[in-house]
C-alpha positions in Angstrom: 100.4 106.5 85.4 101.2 103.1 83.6 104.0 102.6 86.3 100.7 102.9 88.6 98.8 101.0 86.8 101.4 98.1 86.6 102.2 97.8 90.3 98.8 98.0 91.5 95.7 97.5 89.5 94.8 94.3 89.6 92.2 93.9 86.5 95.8 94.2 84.5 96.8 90.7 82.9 99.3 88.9 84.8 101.9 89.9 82.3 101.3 92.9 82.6 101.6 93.5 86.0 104.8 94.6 87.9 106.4 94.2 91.5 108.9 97.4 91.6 106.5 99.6 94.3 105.2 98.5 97.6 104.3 102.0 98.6 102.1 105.0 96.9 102.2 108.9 98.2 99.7 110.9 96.2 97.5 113.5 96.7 93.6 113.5 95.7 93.9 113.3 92.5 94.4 109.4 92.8 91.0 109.3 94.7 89.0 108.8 91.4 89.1 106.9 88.2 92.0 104.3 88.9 92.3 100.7 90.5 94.3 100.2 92.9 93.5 96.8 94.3 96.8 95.1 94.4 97.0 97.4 97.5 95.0 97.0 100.9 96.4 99.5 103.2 94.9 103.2 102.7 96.6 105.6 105.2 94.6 108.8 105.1 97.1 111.7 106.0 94.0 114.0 106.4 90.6 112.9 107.2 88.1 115.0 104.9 85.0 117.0 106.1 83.1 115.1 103.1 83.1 112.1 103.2 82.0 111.2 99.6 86.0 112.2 99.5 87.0 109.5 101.5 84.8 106.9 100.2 86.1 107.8 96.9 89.5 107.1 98.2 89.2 103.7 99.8 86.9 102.9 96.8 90.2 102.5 94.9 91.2 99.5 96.8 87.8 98.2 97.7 86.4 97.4 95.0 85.6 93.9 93.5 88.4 91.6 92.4 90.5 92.8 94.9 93.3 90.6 95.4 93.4 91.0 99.3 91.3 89.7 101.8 91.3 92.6 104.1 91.4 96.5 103.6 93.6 98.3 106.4 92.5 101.7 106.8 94.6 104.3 108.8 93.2 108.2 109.5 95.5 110.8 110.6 92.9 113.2 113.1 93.7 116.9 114.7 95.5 117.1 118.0 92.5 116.6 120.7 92.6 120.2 121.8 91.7 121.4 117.7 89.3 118.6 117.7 87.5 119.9 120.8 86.8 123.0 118.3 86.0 121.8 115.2 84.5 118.6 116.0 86.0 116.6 112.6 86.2 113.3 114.4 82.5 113.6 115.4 81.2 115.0 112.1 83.2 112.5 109.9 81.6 109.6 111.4 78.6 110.9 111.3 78.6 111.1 107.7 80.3 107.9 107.3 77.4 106.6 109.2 75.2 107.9 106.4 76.9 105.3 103.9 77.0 102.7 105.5 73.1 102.8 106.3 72.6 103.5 103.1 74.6 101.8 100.9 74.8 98.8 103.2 78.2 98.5 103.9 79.9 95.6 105.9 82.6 97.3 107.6 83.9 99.9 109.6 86.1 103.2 108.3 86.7 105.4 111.1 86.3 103.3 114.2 85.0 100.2 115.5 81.9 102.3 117.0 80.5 102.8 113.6 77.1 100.6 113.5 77.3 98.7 110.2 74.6 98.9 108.1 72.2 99.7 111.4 70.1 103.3 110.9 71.0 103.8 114.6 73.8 105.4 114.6 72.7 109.8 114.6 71.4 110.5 117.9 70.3 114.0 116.2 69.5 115.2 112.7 72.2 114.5 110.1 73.4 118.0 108.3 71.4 119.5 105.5 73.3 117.3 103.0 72.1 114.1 104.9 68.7 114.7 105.3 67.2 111.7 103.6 62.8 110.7 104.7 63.7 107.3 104.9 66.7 107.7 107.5 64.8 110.7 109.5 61.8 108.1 109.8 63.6 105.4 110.7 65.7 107.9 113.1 62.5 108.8 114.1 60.9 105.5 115.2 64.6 104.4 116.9 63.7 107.7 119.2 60.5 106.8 120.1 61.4 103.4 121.1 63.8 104.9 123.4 62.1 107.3 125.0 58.3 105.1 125.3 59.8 101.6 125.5 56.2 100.8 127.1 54.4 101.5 124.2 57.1 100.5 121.8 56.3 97.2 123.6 52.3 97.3 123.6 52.1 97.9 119.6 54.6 95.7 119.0 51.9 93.0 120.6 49.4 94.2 118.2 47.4 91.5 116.9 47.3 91.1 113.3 44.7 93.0 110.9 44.8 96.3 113.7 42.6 98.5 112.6 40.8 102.0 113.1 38.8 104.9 111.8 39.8 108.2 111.7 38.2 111.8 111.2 39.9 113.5 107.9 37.5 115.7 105.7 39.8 115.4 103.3 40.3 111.9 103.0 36.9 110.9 104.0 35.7 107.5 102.4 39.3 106.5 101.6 41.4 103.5 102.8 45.5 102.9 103.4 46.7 99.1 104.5 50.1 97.5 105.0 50.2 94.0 103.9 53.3 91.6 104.1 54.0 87.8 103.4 57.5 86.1 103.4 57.8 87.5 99.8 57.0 90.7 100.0 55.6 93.9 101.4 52.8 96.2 99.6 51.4 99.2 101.1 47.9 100.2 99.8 45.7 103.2 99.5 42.6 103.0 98.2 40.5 105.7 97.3 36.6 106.9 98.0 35.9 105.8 94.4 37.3 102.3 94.7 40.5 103.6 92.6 43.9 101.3 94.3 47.2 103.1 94.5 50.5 100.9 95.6 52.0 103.8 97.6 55.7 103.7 98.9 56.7 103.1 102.4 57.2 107.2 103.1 53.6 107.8 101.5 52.0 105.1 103.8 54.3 106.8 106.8 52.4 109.7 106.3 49.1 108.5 105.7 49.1 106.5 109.0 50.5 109.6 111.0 48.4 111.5 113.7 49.2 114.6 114.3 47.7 114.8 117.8 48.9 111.9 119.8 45.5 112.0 121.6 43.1 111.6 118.6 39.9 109.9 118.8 38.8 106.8 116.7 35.6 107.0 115.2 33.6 104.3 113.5 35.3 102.2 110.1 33.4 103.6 107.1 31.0 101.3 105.6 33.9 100.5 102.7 36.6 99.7 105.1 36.4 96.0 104.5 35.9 96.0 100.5 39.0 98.1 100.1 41.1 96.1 102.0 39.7 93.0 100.5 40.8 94.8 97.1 44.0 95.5 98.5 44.3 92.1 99.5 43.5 90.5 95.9 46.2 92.7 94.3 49.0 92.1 96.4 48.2 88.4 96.0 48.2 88.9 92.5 51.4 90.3 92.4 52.5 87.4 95.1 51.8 84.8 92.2 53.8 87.3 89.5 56.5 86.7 91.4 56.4 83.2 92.3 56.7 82.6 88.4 60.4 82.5 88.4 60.7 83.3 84.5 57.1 84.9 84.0 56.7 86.7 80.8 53.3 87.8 81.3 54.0 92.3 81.7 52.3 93.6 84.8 51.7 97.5 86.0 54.5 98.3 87.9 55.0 99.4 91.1 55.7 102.6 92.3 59.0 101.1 93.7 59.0 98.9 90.6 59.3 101.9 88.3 61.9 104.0 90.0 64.4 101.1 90.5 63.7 100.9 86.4 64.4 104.3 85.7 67.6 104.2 88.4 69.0 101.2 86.0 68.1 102.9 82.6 70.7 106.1 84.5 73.4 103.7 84.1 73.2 102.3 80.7 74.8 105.8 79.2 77.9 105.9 81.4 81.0 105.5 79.2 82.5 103.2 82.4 80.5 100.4 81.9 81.5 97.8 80.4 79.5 95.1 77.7 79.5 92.7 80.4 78.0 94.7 83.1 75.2 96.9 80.6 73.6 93.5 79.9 74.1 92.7 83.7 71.7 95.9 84.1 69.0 95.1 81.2 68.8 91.2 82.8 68.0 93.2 86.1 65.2 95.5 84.1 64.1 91.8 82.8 63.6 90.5 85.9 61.9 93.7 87.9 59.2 93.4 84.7 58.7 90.1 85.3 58.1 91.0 88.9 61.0 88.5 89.8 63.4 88.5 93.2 61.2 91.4 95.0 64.7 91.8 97.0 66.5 93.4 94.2 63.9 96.1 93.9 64.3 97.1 97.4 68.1 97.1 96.9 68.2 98.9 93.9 65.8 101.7 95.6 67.9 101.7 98.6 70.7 102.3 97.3 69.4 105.5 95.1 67.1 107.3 97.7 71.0 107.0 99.7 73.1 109.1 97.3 70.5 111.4 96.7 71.6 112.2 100.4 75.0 111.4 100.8 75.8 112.7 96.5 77.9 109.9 95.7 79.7 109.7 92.6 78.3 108.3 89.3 81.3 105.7 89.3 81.0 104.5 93.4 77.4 104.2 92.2 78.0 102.5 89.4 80.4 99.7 91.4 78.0 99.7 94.0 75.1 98.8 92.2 77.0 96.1 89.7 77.9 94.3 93.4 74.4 93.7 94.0 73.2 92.5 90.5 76.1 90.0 91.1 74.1 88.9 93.9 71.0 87.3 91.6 71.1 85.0 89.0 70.2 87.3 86.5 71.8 86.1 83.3 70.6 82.8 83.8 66.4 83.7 82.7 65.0 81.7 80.6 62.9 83.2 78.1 60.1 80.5 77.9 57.1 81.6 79.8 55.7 79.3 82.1 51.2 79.0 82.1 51.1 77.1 85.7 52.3 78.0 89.0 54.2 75.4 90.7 52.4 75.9 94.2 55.2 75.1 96.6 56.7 79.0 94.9 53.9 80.8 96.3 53.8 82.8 99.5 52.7 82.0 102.7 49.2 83.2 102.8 49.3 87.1 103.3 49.3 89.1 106.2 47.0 92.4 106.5 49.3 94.1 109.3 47.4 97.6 109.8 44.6 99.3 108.2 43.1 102.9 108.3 39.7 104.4 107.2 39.0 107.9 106.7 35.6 109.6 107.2 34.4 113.0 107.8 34.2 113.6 111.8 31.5 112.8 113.3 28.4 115.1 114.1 28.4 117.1 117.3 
């Protein structure tokens, strides 16, 4: 292992390193724990039917401070005929689709027909260990536009602040909106008793879903226009939290807000991190309190709801998420509150996209 070590990991000290081996044969147990990123040519002898395996693999010379500008990747596949059978080639990239969605990735493993961090890549339902509600959604609506470009089209030319009533018993008197500003989105669901709820994209998905194509709209309920008016007032307060670039003042979090929180807090126990990168991960926990960079949240929530799909290893995880704190200033907060808001940080006034009233159905 320290002759490994020495010829290709390149976090070693440059006295350290060596130059005897151009070449490395192993088998898998060299897909996990080491650097290899002097190297950036992975030829993959067999191409596994998980490929969390194979990820693991090439995430021992992609990984950051790689020394190369380019990673060569080479897989060995069955002869066309055992193909036919099995079906590897199609199933591999399938999964390997499943990353790349959901971790974002920039480039291609298995072929140049892989769609890079595009959710529109499975023309059917990804295997049980795949199934993730914000892919089959998005999946979902990718469908629909195929098959009813027409009325893709038509809502699509929605005007702004769309809105409807709709006959639920048992939702009567309560409210769901999407808002969204260049800042920002918020979804909204306010209920009978005036009680607001930030709900998550998946929450407001099935809130605004009829089952019957062909339901009838019936009249907004007389609160429609006070709860979207309080919806309104809270994602502009929120819209001013974040404008404050190193805001002290502690707001409710989110939904979001709280599971990107508890994702970091995961990390700050793993005997792999380093000093450097644990105080990478409490600057990030800084900055979601202070309701700072509203991108990082979404990041950090993408990339959990993904392995919870794809079960990716503590340590990918771990790299993965370190690359996108890199991404934000994050050690550079100042602790000094500021009390005004320099106006040219806020938002473009707020958008109210779609709203939704409840009410029990009308009487015959």
């Amino acid at each position: 292992m320290p002759a490994v070590q020495a010829n290709f990991d390149a976090n070693l000290p440059a006295n350290e390193q060596a130059d005897q081996f151009d070449i490395l044969i192993s088998t898998e147990i060299l897909a996990e724990s080491v650097n290899l990123h002097r190297a950036n040519v992975i030829v993959n002898y067999d191409t596994p039917w998980n490929a969390t395996r194979l990820m693991q693999r090439i995430g021992r010379v992609n990984r950051i401070g790689a020394t190369a500008p380019r990673i060569y990747i080479y897989n060995f596949y069955p002869t066309a005929k055992v193909d036919d059978d099995i079906e590897l080639k199609k199933k591999a990239i399938m999964k390997l689709q499943a990353f790349h969605t959901a971790l974002g990735e920039d480039s291609q493993i298995y072929s140049e027909t892989e769609e890079v961090d595009n959710f529109g890549l499975f023309e059917r339902a990804p295997e049980d260990e795949e199934r993730d509600e914000r892919l089959q959604l998005l999946m979902e609506l990718r469908r629909f536009r195929q098959q009813h470009p027409d009325q893709f089209r038509r809502i699509q030319k929605l005007p702004l602040r769309a809105r409807v009533g709709r006959a639920d018993a048992k939702r009567a008197g309560s409210t769901v909106t999407f808002i969204r500003s260049n800042r920002r989105d918020g979804f909204y669901r306010v209920a009978a008793d005036g009680k607001l709820e930030e709900i998550t994209i998946l929450e407001a998905a099935k809130e605004f879903r009829a089952p019957d194509p062909k339901e009838k709209a019936i009249p907004l309920h007389a609160k429609h226009h006070d709860h979207v008016n309080t919806a309104l007032s809270k994602f502009k307060e929120l819209a001013v939290a974040a404008a404050l670039n190193d805001q002290t003042v502690q707001h409710q979090p989110s939904p979001n807000e709280r599971k990107a929180l508890e994702y970091l807090d995961s990390f700050l126990g793993l005997p792999s991190l380093g000093e450097d990168e644990k105080r990478l991960v409490q600057a990030a926990k800084v900055a979601l309190r202070r309701a700072r960079f509203q991108n990082l949240q979404r990041e950090i929530n993408k990339l959990q709801k993904s392995v919870k799909s794809v079960q990716v290893a503590a340590a990918i995880q771990a790299d993965k998420l370190i690359a996108i704190l890199r991404e934000y200033p994050l050690l550079d907060q100042d602790e000094q509150p500021l009390t005004t808001v320099n106006p040219k940080l806020l938002d473009t006034p707020p958008d109210i996209i779609l709203s939704e009233s409840f009410d029990h159905p009308p009487k015959p």
